[in-house]
LONU-984899 format. One record per residue (C-alpha): residue number from 0; residue in one letter; x, y, z. Coordinates in steps of 0.02 Angstrom, whole numbers, plus 50000, padded with zeros to 5 digits. Layout:
<recs>
k,r,u,v,w
NUM,a,X,Y,Z .
...
</recs>
This chain:
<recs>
k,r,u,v,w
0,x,51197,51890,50966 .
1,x,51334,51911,50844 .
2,x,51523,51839,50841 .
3,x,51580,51989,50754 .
4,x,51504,52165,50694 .
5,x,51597,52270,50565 .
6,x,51588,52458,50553 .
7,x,51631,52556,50397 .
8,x,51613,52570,50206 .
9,x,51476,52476,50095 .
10,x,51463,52538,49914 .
11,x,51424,52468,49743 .
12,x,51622,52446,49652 .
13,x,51638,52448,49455 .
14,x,51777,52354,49434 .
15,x,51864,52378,49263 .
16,x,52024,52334,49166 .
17,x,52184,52269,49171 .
18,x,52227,52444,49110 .
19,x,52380,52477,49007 .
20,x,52441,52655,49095 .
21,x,52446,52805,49070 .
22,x,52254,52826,49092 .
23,x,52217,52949,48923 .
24,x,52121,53083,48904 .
25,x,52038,53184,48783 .
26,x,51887,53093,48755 .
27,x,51976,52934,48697 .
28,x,51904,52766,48707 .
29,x,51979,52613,48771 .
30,x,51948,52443,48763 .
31,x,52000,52332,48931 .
32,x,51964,52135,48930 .
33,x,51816,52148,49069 .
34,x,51720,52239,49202 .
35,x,51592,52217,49325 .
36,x,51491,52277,49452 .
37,x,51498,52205,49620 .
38,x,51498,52256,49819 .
39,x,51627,52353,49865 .
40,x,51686,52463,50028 .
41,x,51820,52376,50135 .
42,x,51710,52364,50286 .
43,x,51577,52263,50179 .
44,x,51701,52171,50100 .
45,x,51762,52109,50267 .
46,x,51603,52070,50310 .
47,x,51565,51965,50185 .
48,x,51738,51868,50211 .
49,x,51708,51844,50393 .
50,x,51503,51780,50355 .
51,x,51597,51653,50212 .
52,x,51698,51581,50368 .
53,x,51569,51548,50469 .
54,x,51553,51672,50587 .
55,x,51402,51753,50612 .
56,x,51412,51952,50568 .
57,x,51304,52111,50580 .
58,x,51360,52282,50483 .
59,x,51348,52450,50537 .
60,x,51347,52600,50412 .
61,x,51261,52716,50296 .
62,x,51193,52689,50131 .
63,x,51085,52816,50035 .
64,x,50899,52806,49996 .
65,x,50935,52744,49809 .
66,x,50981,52604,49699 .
67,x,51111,52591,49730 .
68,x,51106,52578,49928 .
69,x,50978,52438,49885 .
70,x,51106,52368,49801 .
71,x,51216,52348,49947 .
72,x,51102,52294,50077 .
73,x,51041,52160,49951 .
74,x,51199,52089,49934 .
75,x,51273,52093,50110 .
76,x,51101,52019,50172 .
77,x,51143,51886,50008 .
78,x,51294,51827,50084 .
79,x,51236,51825,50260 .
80,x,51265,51984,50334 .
81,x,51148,52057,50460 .
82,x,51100,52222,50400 .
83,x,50959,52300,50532 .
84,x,51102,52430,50587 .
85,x,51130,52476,50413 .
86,x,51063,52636,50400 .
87,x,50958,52734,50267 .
88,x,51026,52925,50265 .
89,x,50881,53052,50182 .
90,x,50986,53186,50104 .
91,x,51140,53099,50036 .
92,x,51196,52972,49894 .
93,x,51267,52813,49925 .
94,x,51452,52825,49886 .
95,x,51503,52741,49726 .
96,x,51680,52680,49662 .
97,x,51764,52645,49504 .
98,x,51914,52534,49485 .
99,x,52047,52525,49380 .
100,x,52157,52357,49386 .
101,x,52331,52353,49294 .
102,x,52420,52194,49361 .
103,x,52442,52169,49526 .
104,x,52395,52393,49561 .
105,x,52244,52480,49537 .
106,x,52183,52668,49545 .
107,x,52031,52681,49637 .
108,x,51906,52817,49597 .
109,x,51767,52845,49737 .
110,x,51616,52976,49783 .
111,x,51605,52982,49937 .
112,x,51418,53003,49944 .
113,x,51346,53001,50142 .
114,x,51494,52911,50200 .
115,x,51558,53074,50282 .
116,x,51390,53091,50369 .
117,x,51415,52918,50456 .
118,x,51458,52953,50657 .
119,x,51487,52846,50807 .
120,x,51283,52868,50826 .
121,x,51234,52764,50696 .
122,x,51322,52595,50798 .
123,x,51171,52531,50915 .
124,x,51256,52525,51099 .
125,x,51168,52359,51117 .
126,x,51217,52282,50955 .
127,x,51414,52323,51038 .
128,x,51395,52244,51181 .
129,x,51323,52089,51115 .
130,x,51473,52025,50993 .
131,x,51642,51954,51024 .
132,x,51732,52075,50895 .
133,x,51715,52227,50838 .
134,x,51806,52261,50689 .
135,x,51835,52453,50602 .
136,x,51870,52496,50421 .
137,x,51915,52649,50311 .
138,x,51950,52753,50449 .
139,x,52008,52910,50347 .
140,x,51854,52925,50245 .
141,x,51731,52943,50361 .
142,x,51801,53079,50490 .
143,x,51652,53100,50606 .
144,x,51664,52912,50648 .
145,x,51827,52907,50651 .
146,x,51809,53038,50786 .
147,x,51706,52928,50884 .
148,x,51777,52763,50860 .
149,x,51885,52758,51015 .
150,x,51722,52764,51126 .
151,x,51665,52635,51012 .
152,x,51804,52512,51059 .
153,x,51808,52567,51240 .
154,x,51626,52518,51255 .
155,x,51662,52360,51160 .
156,x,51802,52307,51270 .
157,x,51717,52329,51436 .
158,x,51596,52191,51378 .
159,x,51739,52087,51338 .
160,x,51745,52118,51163 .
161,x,51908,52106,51079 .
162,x,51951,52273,50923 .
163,x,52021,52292,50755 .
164,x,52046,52428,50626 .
165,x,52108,52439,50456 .
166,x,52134,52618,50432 .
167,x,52129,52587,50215 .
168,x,52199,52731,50139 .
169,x,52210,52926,50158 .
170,x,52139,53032,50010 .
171,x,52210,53176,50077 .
172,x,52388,53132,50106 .
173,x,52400,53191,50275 .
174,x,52388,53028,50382 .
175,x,52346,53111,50545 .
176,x,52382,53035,50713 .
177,x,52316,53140,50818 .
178,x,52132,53057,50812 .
179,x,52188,52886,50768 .
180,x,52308,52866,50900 .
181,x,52171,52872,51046 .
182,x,52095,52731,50943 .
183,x,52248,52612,50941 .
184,x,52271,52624,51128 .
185,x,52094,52533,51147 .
186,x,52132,52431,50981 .
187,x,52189,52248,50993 .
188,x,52237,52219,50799 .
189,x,52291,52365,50707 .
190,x,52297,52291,50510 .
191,x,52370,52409,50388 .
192,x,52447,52354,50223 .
193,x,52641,52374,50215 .
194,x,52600,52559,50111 .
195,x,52494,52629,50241 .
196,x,52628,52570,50381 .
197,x,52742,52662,50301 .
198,x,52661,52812,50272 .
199,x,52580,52806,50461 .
200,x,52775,52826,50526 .
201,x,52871,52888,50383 .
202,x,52996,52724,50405 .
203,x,53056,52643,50247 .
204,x,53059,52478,50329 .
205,x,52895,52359,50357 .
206,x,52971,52273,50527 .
207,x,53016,52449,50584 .
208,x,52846,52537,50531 .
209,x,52731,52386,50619 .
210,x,52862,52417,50765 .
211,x,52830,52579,50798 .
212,x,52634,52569,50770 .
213,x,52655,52407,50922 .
214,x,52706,52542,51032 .
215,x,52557,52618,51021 .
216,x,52457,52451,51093 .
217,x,52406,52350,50970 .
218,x,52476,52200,50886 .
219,x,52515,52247,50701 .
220,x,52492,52154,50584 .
221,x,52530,52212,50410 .
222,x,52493,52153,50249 .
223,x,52617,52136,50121 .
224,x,52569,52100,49934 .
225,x,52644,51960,49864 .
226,x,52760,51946,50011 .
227,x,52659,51878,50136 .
228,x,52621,51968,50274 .
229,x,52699,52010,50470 .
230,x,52632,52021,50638 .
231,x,52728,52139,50770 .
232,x,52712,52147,50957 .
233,x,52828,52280,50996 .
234,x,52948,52150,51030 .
235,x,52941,51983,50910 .
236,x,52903,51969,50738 .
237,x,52817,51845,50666 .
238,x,52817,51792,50477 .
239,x,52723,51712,50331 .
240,x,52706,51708,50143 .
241,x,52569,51725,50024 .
242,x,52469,51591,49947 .
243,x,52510,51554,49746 .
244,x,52381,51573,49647 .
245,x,52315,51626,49495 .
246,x,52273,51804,49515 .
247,x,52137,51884,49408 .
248,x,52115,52050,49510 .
249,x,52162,52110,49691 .
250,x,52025,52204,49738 .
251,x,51988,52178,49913 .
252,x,52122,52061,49955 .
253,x,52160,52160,50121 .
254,x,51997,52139,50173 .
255,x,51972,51946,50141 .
256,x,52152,51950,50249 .
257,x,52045,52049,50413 .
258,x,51901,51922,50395 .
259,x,52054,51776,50402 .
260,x,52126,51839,50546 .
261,x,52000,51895,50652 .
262,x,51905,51727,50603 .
263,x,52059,51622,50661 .
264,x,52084,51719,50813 .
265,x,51902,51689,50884 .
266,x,51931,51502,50820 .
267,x,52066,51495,50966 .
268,x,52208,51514,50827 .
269,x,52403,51564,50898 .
270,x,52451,51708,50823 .
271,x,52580,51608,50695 .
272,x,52442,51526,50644 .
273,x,52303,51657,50629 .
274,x,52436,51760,50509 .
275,x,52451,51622,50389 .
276,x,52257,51595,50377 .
277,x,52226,51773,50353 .
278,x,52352,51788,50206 .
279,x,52279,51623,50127 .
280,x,52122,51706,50111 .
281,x,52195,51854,50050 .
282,x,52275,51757,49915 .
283,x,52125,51645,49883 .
284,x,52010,51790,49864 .
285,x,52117,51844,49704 .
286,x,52053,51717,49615 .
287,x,51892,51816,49535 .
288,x,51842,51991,49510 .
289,x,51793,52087,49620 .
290,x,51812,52076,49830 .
291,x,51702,51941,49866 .
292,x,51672,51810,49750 .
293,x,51825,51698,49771 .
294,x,51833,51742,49942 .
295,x,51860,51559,50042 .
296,x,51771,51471,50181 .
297,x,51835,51403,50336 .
298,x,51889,51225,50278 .
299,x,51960,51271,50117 .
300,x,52058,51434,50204 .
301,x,52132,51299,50324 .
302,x,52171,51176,50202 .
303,x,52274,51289,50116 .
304,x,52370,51306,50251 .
305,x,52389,51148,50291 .
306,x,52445,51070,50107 .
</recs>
């Protein structure tokens, strides 16, 4: 039915700034050049990214019964997104997030809302065995899927369905292994950003970080900022730098990156060339506020590459 279903995070985002820091407090008012509201969550950002390249995607989650969640499903069903597993909790808000954007950083501010509520349950066992991918996001904020998620991908791979996760960030600091581990033995593409690596193995070195995480199964591919981004077997390394462009904010530019690579990789891409896709979209997607309005479609990702 589907080329790829994505599981994870789908709130509204307000993104504001650049922001000179310190952030000040004491009631005081400050001016910053814009701000918007637009979908946010890294798993409906994805989404949205992989839909823009052509692929044809369905989203599994929880919003609440409010605006806001109306929000959401509005705009991933806007930009193509199959939302019928999206699902409607009764008790609990949909999560909401603030942004703050200084440069090329941001602080991100987020209630979590129902996303702790969201479980392994709410992913149709029919919808996973009918799509070619199944891709994970935000894997430390939602704990009870997270807990699942390796029978997820087990389930997915016996119909011959390939994995990935982006684990995002970990509120709490602790970056435990003892759940996610089980989940990259049944994970093909394990896509942190270079801080996550890093804080996933305590290393100080990228290479070394995505090496270690390789042993584990998956191939590792990390993004890197401005830098580009690597890709890491366990035994070779490949390579490639990011895309110049004029950057208004980075929200979301990790995300644009999954939706490159996992798009190039069902396209038949080699692995060389599936990295350098994925980090021209990241790039690309830079070029607006917010995670998915600049975010690039299949010819003009490939083009990039190729000029």
């Amino acid at each position: 039915m589907f080329d790829l279903l994505v599981i994870g995070d789908a709130n509204p985002d307000v993104v504001v700034g650049p922001v000179d820091q310190p952030i000040l407090f004491g009631q005081r008012e400050r001016l910053v050049p814009s701000g918007s509201l637009v979908l946010g969550g890294s798993a409906s950002i994805m989404a949205c990214g992989a839909a823009r390249l052509g692929l044809t995607v369905a989203f599994a989650g929880r919003v609440g019964d409010d605006p806001a969640g109306d929000f959401v499903r509005t705009s991933l069903a806007d930009r193509g997104v199959n939302v019928d597993a999206l699902v409607t909790d009764p008790d609990l808000p949909t999560p909401l997030t603030t942004i703050l954007t200084s440069g090329d950083d941001r602080a991100i501010l987020t209630s979590p809302g129902c996303l702790p509520s969201t479980t392994a349950e709410d992913v149709p066992p029919s919808l996973i065995r009918s799509v070619r991918h199944v891709h994970a996001a935000s894997f430390y904020l939602m704990p009870e899927l997270a807990a699942g998620l390796a029978g997820i991908f087990k389930e997915a791979k016996a119909a011959k369905a390939t994995t990935s996760l982006d684990p995002n960030d970990d509120p709490a600091g602790k970056w435990d292994r003892t759940v996610l581990d089980p989940v990259l033995r049944v994970t093909d593409y394990f896509l942190p950003n270079a801080a996550e690596a890093l804080a996933l193995t305590g290393h100080h070195s990228v290479e070394d970080a995505a090496g270690i995480l390789a042993r584990r199964g998956p191939l590792v591919v990390v993004k890197n900022g401005i830098d580009g981004a690597i890709a890491h077997n366990g035994s070779r390394v490949i390579t490639t730098p990011a895309l110049k462009v004029d950057t208004v904010d980075a929200v979301g530019a990790g995300d644009s990156f999954d939706a490159g690579w996992v798009a190039a990789v069902l396209n038949g891409s080699r692995p060389d060339r599936a990295l350098a896709i994925a980090a021209a979209c990241g790039s690309l997607s830079t070029r607006a506020a917010g995670g998915t309005a600049a975010q690039p479609d299949w010819d003009l990702a490939v083009e990039s590459v190729t000029s």
